[in-house]
N, C-alpha and C positions, 0 to 999 in steps of 0.2 A: 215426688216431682213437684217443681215450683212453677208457677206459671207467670209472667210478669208482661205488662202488656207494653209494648215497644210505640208503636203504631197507632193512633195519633198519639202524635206528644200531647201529653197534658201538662201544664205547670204546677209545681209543687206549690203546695200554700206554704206560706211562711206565719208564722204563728208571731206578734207583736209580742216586745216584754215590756215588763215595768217601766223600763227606760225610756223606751220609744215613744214618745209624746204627740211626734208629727204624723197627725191624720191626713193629712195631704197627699198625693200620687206626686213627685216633681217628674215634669218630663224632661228627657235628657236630650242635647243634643246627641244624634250617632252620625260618624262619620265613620265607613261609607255608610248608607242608608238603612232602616230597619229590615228592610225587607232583603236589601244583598245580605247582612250579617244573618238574616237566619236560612236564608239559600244556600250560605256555604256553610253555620253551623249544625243544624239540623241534619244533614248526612255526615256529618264526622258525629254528631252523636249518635245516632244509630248504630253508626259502625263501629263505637265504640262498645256500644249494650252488647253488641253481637258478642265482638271478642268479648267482652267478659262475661258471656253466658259461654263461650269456648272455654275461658280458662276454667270456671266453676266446672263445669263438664269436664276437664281433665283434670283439673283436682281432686273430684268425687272421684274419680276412676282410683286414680293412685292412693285415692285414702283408702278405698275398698279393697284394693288389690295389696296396698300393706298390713291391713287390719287379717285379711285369709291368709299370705305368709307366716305373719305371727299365729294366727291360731294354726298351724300347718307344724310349725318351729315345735311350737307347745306339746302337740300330741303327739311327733315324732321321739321329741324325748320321754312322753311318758310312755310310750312303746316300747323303746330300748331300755330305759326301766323296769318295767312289765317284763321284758324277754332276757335282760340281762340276771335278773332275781329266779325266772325261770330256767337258765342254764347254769347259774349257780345250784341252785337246788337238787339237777339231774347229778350234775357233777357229784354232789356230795354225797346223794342218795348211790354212787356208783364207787366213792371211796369208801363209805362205809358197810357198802359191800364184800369189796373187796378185801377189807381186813379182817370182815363175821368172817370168811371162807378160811384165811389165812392162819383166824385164832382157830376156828374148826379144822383145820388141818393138824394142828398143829398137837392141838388137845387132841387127835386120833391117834398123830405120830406114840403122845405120852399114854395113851392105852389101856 
């Protein structure tokens, strides 16, 4: 289980590179205002984390639930392996039966 914290937004740091030279913050003009753009962004990003803690959640499902079919699949066939090598065997041990009897008949028939 992963925990990941939604609630406060934190802002991610952004790490400078080589390139970046300008130490300055420039502020920007926003139109509409800062405060309306993060009123309406801040709950679509929430509700975005959600759904994709939804989707993660159902895609762990389905990996889980494919990953036991296949070992399901696996051991089914070496079952019928196991029993198919098992009912060859009877079988055979029941033909070669059946011919000792037949050479033994056969050699009593010649006497």
């Amino acid at each position: 289980m992963r925990v990941r914290q939604i609630l406060p937004v934190v802002p991610e740091k952004v790490e400078t590179t080589a390139l970046s030279t300008d130490t300055t913050t420039a502020d920007f003009l926003y139109e509409p205002s800062k405060q309306a753009l993060l009123d309406r962004l801040v709950p679509l990003y929430v509700q975005i984390m959600l759904y994709r803690a939804a989707l993660e959640s159902i895609t762990s499902f389905f990996a889980a639930q494919m990953t036991a079919m296949d070992n399901a699949t696996k051991n089914a066939g070496d079952m019928i392996s196991a029993l198919t090598l098992q009912f060859n065997r009877a079988r055979q041990a029941s033909i070669t039966k059946e011919l000792a009897e037949i050479v033994g008949g056969a050699e009593a028939l010649k006497g």
